[in-house]
NUMITOR-325188 format. One record per residue (C-alpha): residue in one letter; chain; x, y, z. Coordinates in steps of 0.02 Angstrom, whole numbers. Layout:
! residues N
<type: A mol: A u: X v: Y w: Z> .
...
***
This chain:
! residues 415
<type: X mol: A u: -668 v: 372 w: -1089> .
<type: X mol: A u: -628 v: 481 w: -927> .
<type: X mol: A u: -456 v: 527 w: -872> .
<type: X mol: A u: -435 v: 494 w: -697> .
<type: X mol: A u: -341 v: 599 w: -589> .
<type: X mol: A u: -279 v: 597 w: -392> .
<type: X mol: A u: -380 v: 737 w: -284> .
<type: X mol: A u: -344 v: 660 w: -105> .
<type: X mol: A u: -228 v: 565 w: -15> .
<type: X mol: A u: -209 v: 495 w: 167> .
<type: X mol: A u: -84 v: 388 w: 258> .
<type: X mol: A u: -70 v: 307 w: 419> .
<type: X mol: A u: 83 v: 237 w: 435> .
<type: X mol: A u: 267 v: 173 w: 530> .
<type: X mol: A u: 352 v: 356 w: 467> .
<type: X mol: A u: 210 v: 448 w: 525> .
<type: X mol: A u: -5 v: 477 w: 519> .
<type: X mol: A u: -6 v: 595 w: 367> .
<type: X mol: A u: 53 v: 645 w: 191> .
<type: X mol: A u: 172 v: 776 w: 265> .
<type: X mol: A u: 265 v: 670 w: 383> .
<type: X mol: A u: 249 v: 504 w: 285> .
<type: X mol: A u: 337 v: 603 w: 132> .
<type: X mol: A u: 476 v: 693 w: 217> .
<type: X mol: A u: 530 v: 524 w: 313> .
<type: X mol: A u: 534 v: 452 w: 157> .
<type: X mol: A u: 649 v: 563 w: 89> .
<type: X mol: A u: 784 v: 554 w: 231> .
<type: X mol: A u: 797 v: 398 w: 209> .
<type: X mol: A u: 716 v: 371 w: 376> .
<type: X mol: A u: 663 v: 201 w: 459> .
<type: X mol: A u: 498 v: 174 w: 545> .
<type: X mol: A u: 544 v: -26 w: 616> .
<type: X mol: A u: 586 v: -39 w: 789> .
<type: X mol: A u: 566 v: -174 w: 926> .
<type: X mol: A u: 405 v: -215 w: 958> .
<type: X mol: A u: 337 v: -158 w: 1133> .
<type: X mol: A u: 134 v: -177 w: 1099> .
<type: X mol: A u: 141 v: -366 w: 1167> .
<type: X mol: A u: 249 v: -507 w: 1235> .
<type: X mol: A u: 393 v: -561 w: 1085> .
<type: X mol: A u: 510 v: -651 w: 1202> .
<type: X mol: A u: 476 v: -813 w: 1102> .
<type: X mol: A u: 457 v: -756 w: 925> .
<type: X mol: A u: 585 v: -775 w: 790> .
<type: X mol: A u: 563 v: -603 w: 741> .
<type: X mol: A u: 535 v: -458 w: 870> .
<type: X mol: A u: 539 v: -311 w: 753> .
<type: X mol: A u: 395 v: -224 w: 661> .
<type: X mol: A u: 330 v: -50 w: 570> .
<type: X mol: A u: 218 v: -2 w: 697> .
<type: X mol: A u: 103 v: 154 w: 698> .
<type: X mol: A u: 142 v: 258 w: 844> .
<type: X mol: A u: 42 v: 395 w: 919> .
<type: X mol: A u: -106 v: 367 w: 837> .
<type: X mol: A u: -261 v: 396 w: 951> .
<type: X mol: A u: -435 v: 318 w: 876> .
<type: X mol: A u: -527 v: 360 w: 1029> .
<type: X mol: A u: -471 v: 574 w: 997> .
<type: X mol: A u: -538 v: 542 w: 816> .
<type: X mol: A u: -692 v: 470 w: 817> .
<type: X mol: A u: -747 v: 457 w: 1001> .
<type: X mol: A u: -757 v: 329 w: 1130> .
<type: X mol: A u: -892 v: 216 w: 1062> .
<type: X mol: A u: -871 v: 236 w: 885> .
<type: X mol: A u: -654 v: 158 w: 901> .
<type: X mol: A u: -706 v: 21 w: 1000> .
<type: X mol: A u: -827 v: -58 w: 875> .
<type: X mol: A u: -697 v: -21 w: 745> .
<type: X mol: A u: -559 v: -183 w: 723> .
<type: X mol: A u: -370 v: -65 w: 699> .
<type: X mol: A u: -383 v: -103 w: 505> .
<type: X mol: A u: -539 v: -6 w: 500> .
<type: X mol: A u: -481 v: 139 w: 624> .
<type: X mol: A u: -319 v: 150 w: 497> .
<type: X mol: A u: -412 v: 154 w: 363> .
<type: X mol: A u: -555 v: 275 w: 410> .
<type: X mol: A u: -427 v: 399 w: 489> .
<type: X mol: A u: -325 v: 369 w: 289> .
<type: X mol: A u: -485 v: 418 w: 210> .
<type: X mol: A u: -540 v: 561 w: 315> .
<type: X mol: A u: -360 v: 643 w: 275> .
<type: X mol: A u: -395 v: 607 w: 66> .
<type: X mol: A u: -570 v: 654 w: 88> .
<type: X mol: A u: -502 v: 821 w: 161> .
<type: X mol: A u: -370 v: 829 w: 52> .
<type: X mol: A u: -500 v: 823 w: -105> .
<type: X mol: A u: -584 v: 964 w: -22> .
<type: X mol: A u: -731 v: 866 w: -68> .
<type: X mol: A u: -905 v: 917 w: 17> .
<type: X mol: A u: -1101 v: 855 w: 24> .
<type: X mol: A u: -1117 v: 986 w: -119> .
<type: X mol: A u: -992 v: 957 w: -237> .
<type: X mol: A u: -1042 v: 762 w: -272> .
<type: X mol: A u: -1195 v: 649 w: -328> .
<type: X mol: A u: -1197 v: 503 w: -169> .
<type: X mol: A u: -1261 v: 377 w: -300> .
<type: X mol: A u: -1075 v: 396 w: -402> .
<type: X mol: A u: -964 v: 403 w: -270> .
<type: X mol: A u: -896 v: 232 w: -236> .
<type: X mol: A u: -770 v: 158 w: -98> .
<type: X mol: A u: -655 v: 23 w: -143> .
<type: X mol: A u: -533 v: -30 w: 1> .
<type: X mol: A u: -487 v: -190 w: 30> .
<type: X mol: A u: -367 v: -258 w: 165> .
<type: X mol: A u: -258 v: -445 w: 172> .
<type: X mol: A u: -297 v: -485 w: 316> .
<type: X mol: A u: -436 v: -405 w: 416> .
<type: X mol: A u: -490 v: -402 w: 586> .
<type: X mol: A u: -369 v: -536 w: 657> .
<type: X mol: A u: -341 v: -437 w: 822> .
<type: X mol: A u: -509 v: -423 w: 868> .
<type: X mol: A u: -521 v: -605 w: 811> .
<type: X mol: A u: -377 v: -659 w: 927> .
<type: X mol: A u: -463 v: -555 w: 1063> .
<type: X mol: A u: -632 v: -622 w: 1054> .
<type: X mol: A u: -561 v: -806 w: 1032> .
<type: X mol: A u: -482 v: -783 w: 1201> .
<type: X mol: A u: -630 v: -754 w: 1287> .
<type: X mol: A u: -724 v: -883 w: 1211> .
<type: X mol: A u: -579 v: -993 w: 1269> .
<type: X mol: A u: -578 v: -917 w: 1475> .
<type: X mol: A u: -733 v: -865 w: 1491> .
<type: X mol: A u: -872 v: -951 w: 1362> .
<type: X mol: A u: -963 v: -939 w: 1212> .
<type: X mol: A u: -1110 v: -810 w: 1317> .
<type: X mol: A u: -945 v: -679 w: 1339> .
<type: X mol: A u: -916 v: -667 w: 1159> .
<type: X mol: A u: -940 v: -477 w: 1066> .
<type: X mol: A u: -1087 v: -478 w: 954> .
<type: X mol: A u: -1002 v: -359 w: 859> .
<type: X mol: A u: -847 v: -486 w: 832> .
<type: X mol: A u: -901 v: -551 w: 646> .
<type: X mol: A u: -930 v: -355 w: 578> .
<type: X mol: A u: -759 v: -311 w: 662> .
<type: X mol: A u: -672 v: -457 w: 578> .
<type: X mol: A u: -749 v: -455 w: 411> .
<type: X mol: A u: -616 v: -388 w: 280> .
<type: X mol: A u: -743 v: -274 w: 196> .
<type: X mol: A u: -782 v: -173 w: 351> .
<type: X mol: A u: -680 v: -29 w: 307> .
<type: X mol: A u: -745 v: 10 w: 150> .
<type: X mol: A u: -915 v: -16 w: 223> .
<type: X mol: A u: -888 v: 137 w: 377> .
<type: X mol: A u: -797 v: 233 w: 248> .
<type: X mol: A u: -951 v: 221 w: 161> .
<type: X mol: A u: -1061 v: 244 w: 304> .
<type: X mol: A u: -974 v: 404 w: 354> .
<type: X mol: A u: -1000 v: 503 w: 196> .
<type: X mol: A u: -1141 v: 428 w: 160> .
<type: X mol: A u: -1094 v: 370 w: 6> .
<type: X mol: A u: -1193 v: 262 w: -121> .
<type: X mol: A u: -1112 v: 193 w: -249> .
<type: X mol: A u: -1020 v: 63 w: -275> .
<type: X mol: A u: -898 v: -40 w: -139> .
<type: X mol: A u: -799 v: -153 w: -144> .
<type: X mol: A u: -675 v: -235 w: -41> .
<type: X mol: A u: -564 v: -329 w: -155> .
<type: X mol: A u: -438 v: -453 w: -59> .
<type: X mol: A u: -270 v: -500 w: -154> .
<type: X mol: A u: -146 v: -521 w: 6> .
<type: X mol: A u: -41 v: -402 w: -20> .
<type: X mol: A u: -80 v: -329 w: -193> .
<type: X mol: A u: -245 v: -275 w: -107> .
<type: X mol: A u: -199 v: -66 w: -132> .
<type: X mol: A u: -153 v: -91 w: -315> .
<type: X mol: A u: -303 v: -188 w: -352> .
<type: X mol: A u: -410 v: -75 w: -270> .
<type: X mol: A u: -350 v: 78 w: -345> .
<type: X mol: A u: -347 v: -12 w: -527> .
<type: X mol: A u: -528 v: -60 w: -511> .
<type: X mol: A u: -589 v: 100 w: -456> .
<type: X mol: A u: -478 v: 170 w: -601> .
<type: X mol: A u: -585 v: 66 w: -755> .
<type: X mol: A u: -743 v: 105 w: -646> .
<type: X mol: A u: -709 v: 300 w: -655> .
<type: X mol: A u: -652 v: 275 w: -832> .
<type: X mol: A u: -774 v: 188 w: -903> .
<type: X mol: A u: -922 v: 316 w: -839> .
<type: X mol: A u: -985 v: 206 w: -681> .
<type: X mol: A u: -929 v: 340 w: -544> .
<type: X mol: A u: -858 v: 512 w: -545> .
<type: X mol: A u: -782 v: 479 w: -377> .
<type: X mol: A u: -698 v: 326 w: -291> .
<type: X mol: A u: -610 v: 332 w: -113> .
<type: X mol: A u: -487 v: 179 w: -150> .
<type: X mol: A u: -326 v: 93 w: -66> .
<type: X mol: A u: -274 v: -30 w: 79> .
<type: X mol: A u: -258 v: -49 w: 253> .
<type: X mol: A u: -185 v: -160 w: 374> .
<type: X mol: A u: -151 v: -230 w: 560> .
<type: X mol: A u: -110 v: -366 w: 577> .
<type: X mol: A u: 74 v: -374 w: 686> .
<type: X mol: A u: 15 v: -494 w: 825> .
<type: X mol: A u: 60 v: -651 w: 899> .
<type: X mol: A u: -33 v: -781 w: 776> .
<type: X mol: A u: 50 v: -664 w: 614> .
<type: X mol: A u: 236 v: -662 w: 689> .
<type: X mol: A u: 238 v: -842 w: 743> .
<type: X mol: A u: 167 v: -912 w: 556> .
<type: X mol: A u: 258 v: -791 w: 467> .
<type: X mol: A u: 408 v: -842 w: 574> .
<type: X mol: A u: 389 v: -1022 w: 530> .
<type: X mol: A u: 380 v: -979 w: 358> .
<type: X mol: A u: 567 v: -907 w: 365> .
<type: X mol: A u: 479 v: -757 w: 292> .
<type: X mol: A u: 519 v: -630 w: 415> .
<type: X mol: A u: 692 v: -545 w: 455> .
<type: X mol: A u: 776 v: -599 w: 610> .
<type: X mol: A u: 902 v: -460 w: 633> .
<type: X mol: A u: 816 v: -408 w: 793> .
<type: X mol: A u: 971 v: -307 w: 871> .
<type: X mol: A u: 959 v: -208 w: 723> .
<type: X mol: A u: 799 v: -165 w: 683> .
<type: X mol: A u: 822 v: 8 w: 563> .
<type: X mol: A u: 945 v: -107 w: 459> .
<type: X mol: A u: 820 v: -244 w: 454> .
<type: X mol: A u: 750 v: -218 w: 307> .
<type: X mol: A u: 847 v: -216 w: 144> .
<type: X mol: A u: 788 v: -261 w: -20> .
<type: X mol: A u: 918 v: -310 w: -151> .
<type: X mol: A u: 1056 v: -323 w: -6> .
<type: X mol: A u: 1145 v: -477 w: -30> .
<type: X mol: A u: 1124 v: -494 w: 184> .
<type: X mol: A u: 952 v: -476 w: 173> .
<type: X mol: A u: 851 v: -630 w: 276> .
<type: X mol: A u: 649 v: -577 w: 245> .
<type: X mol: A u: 531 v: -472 w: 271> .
<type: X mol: A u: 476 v: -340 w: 433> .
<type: X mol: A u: 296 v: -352 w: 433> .
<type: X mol: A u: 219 v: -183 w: 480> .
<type: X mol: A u: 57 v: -92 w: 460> .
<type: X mol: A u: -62 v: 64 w: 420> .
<type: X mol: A u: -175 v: 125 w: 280> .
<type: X mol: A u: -166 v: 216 w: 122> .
<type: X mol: A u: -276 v: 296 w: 44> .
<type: X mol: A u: -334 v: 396 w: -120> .
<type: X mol: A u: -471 v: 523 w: -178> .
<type: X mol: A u: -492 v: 443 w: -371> .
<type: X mol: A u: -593 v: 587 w: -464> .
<type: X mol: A u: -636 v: 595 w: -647> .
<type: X mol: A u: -545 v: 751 w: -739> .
<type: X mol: A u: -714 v: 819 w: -772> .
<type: X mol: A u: -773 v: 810 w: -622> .
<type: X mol: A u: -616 v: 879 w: -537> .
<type: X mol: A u: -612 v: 1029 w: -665> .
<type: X mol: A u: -781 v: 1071 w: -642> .
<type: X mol: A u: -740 v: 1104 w: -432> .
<type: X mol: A u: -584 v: 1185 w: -468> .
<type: X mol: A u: -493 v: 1037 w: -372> .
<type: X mol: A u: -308 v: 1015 w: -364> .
<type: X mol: A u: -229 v: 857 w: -431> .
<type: X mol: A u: -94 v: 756 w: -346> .
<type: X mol: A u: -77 v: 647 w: -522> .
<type: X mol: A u: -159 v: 553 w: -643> .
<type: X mol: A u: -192 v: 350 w: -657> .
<type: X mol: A u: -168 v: 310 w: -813> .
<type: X mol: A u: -151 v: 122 w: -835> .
<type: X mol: A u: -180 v: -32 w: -724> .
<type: X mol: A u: -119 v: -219 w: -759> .
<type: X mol: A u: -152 v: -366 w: -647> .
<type: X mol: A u: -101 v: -551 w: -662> .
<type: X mol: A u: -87 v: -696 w: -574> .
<type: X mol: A u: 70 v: -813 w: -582> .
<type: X mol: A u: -16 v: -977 w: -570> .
<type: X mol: A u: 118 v: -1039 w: -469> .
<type: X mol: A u: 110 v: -1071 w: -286> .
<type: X mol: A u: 31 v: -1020 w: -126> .
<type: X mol: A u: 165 v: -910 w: -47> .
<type: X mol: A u: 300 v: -929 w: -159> .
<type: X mol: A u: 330 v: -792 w: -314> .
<type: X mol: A u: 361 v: -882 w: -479> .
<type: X mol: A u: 566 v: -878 w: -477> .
<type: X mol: A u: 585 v: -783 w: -671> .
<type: X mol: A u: 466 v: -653 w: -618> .
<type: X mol: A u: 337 v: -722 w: -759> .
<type: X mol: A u: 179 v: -654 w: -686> .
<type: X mol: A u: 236 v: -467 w: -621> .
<type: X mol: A u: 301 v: -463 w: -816> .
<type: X mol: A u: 138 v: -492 w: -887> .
<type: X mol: A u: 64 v: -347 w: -747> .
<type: X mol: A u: 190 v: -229 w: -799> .
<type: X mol: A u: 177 v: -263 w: -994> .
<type: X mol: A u: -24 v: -248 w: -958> .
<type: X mol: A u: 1 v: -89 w: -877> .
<type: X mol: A u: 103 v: -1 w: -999> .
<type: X mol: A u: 5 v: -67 w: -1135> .
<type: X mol: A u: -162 v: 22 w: -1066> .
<type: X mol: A u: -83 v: 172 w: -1018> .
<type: X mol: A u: -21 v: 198 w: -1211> .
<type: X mol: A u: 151 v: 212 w: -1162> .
<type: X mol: A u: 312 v: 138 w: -1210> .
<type: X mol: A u: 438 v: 72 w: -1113> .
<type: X mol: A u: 578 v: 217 w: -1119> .
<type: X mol: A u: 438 v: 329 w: -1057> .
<type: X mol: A u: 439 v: 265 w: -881> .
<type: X mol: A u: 541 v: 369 w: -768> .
<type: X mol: A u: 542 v: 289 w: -611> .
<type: X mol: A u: 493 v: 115 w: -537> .
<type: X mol: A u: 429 v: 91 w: -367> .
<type: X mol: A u: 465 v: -67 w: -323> .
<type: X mol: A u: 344 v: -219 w: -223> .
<type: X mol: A u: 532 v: -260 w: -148> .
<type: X mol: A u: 496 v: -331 w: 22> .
<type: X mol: A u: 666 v: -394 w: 64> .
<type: X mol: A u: 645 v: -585 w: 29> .
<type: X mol: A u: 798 v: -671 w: -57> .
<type: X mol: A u: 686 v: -738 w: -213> .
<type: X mol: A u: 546 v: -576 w: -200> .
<type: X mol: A u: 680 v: -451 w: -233> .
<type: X mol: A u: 779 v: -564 w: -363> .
<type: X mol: A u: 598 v: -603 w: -450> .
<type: X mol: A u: 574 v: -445 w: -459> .
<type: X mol: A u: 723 v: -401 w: -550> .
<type: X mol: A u: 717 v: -522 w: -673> .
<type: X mol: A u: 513 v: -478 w: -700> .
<type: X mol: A u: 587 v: -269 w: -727> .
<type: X mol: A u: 716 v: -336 w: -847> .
<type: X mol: A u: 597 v: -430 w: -959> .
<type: X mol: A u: 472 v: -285 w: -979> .
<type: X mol: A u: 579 v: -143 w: -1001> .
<type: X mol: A u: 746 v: -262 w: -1108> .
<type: X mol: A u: 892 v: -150 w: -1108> .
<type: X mol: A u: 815 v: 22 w: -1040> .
<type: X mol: A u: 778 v: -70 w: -884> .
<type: X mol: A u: 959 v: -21 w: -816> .
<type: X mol: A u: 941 v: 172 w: -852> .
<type: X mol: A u: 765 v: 176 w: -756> .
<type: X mol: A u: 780 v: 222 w: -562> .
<type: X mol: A u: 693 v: 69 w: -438> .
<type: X mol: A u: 677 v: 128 w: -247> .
<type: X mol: A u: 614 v: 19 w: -137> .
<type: X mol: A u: 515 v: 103 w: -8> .
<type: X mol: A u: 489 v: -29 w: 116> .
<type: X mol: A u: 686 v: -33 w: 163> .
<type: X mol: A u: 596 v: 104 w: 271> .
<type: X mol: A u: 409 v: 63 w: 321> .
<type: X mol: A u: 433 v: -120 w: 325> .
<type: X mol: A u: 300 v: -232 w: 229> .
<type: X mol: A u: 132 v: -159 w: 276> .
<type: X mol: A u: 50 v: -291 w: 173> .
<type: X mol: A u: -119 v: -238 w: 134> .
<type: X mol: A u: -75 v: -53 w: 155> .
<type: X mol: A u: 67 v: -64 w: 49> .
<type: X mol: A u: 3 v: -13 w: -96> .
<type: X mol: A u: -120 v: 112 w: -50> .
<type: X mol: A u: 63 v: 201 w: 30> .
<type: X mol: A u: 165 v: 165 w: -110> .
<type: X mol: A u: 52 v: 255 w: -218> .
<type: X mol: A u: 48 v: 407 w: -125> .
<type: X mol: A u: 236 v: 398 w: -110> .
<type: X mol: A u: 254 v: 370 w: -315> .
<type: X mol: A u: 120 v: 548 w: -312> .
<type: X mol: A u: 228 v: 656 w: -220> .
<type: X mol: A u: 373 v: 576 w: -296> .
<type: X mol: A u: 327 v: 630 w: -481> .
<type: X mol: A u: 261 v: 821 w: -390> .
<type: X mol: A u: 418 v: 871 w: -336> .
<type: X mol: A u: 535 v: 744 w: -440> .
<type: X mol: A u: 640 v: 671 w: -300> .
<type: X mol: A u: 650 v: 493 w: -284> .
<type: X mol: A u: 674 v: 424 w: -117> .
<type: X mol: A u: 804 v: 287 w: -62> .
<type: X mol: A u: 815 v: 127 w: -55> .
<type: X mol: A u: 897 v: 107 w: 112> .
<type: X mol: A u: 1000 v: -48 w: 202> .
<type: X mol: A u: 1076 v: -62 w: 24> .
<type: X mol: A u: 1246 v: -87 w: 65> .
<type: X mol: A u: 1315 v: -235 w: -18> .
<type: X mol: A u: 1201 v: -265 w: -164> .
<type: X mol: A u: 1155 v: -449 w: -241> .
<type: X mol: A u: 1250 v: -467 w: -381> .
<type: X mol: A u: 1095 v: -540 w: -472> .
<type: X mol: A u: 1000 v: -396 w: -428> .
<type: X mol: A u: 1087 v: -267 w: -523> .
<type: X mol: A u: 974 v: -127 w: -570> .
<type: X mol: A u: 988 v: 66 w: -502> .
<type: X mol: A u: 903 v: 52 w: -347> .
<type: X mol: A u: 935 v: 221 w: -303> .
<type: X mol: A u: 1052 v: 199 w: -122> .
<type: X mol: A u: 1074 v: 265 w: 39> .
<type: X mol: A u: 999 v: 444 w: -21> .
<type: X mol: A u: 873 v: 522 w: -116> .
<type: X mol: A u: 888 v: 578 w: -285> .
<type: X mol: A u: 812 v: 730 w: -397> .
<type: X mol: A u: 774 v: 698 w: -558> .
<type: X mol: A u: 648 v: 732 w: -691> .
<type: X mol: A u: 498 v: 620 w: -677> .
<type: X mol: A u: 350 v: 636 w: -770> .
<type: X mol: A u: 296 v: 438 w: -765> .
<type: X mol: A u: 320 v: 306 w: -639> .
<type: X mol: A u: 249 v: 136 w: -607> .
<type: X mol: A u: 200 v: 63 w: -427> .
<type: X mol: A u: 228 v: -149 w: -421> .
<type: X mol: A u: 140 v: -232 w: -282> .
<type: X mol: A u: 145 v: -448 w: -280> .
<type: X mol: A u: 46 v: -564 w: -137> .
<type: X mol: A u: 27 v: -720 w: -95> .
<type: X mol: A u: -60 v: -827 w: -212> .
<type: X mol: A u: 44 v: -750 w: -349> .
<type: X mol: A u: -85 v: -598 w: -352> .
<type: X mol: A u: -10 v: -449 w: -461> .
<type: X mol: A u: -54 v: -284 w: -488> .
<type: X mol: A u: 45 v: -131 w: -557> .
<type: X mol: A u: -30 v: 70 w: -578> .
<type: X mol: A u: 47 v: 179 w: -696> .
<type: X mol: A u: 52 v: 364 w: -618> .
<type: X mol: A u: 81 v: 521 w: -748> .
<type: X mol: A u: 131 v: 704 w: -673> .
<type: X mol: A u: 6 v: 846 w: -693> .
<type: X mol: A u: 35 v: 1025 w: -661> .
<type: X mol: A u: -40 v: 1026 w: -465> .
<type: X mol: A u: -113 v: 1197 w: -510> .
<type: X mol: A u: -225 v: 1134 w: -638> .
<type: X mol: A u: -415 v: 1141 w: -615> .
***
């Protein structure tokens, strides 16, 4: 079977619209949720959100092209222009008929939804965009991903809420390993802070509250923490067979080197409360990657800042790894981006790369009076150096969807 390495990454994302500035945000510790100021939240519950900022879609791919393009797709596309750069990857270098896409998003096109349901609404069903089903349709960005590089094989647009990254990169993983493509553009994207999203996920109780405070907002494992700051962006990887890469010379970011999914088989919204089906991902992951549980270095956690996510999640880390689960670092990246949902683990991934490059772990921020039930090293306040040669990535949606990557170092001058 083929290893499968990391040649390309892209972000789009609250801390910033590449690699570079996603990275070093992360390690400062810094927060990308602020007040939201795109549209009208004087009667939400929650007023806060990860927003992209100073991203122009218009600049990138022209006039025409952005406005046929739902935000999902213009994250994503801009994500996978970046990894596709990144890869150093040209017209020359690959066989179109093996070079697959596999991004999938939670949500979609809801915005352009919204948009075009408001006209139908003022000014009738003859005013309504043609183009609103392609826009909407949750496979669109891997489809103009696709389209641009004129790319053949296969794509796929997997959607597991907000597991969506991890499942992406996983599949596209086994399809590079197994001999089906030498190349797979794979990860998540999302944008989907409006209105409709604030208001149900308001009524839910799933979203924080602490709107006065919005860099403190969100803070997994904090005994004050109240939900969730839904946020958004893309994030996206260059999958590449070792062959493949070696024979181009390419650098590697990492290597994939096992991928477990499960479902908890549960509930709709709510994650089973022992943690039973992230367990089963994690054991599945380690199990394919060959590796034992004291060789895991670092965990990045799905940690969203719910009060039974984070404890779930706990109790799921303590039942893989028994009593080396207290000596293994957990951060908790979104204490900083917020929940980008679909684009969540497409980021995190990227994040758990450059964490295992230059073996600093970033913080889990907000973490100032932890749970007493949630009693792992979650790595506070600061970030931490340490030797890292493995780490794991957890990412958990609704419908008890779970999928986990297991990420190994590689020497980034290796070709």
């Amino acid at each position: 079977m083929e290893k499968v390495v990391i040649t390309g990454m892209g972000v789009i994302s609250p801390l910033g619209n590449d690699v570079h500035a996603y990275w070093e945000a992360l390690k400062r510790g810094a927060s990308g949720v602020a007040a939201i100021d795109r549209f009208d939240v004087s009667n939400q519950k929650a007023r806060i959100a990860g927003l992209v900022k100073d991203f122009d879609a218009e600049a990138l791919f022209g006039k025409k092209e952005a406005r046929r393009m739902d935000r999902f797709c213009q994250y994503a596309l801009a994500a996978a222009d970046q990894a596709w750069t990144d890869a150093g990857l040209g017209a020359a270098d690959i066989d179109a008929e093996r070079v697959g896409v596999y991004v999938g998003s939670g949500i979609g096109g809801l915005e352009t939804l919204l948009a075009q349901d408001a006209v139908l609404a003022g000014r009738g069903p003859d005013r309504v965009s043609p183009t609103l089903v392609p826009m909407m349709i949750a496979n669109m960005a891997a489809a103009m991903i696709s389209i641009r590089y004129g790319l053949h094989g296969p794509t796929l647009a997997p959607v597991t809420a907000c597991s969506v990254g991890n499942t992406a990169i996983g599949e596209a993983y086994r399809l590079i390993r197994h001999g089906y493509a030498d190349v797979v553009i794979a990860g998540g994207t999302e944008a989907a802070v409006n209105e409709i999203s604030l208001a149900s996920f308001g009524n839910a109780t799933a979203l924080s509250t602490r709107n006065e405070e919005p860099a403190k907002a969100s803070r997994p494992f904090d005994s004050g923490r109240d939900g969730f700051v839904i946020a958004e962006g893309a994030g996206i990887l260059v999958l590449e067979s070792e062959s493949h890469a070696r024979k181009r010379k390419a650098r590697m970011h990492g290597e994939i080197i096992g991928y477990g999914a499960s479902s908890d088989a549960y509930h709709m919204v709510a994650t089973h409360p022992e943690g039973f089906g992230p367990y089963l991902a994690m054991k599945a992951a380690l199990k394919e990657a060959g590796i034992g549980e004291d060789q895991v270095d670092v965990i990045f956690a799905h940690a969203t800042s719910t009060e039974i996510g984070d404890l779930s999640e706990t109790r799921a880390i303590k039942r893989t790894f028994g009593d080396k689960a207290s000596g293994i670092p957990v951060t908790a990246v979104k204490s900083m981006t917020g929940h980008m949902l679909g684009a969540a683990g497409g980021t995190q991934a990227v994040a758990l790369a450059k964490s295992l490059q230059e073996g600093i772990i970033p913080p889990t921020i907000n973490l100032d009076r932890p749970d007493p039930e949630c009693d792992l090293d979650y790595v506070p306040h600061e970030a931490r150096r340490a030797e890292l040669s493995i780490g794991i990535s957890n990412s958990f949606g609704f419908g008890g969807h779970n999928a986990v990557i297991v990420v190994k170092a590689v020497d980034s001058s290796q070709a």
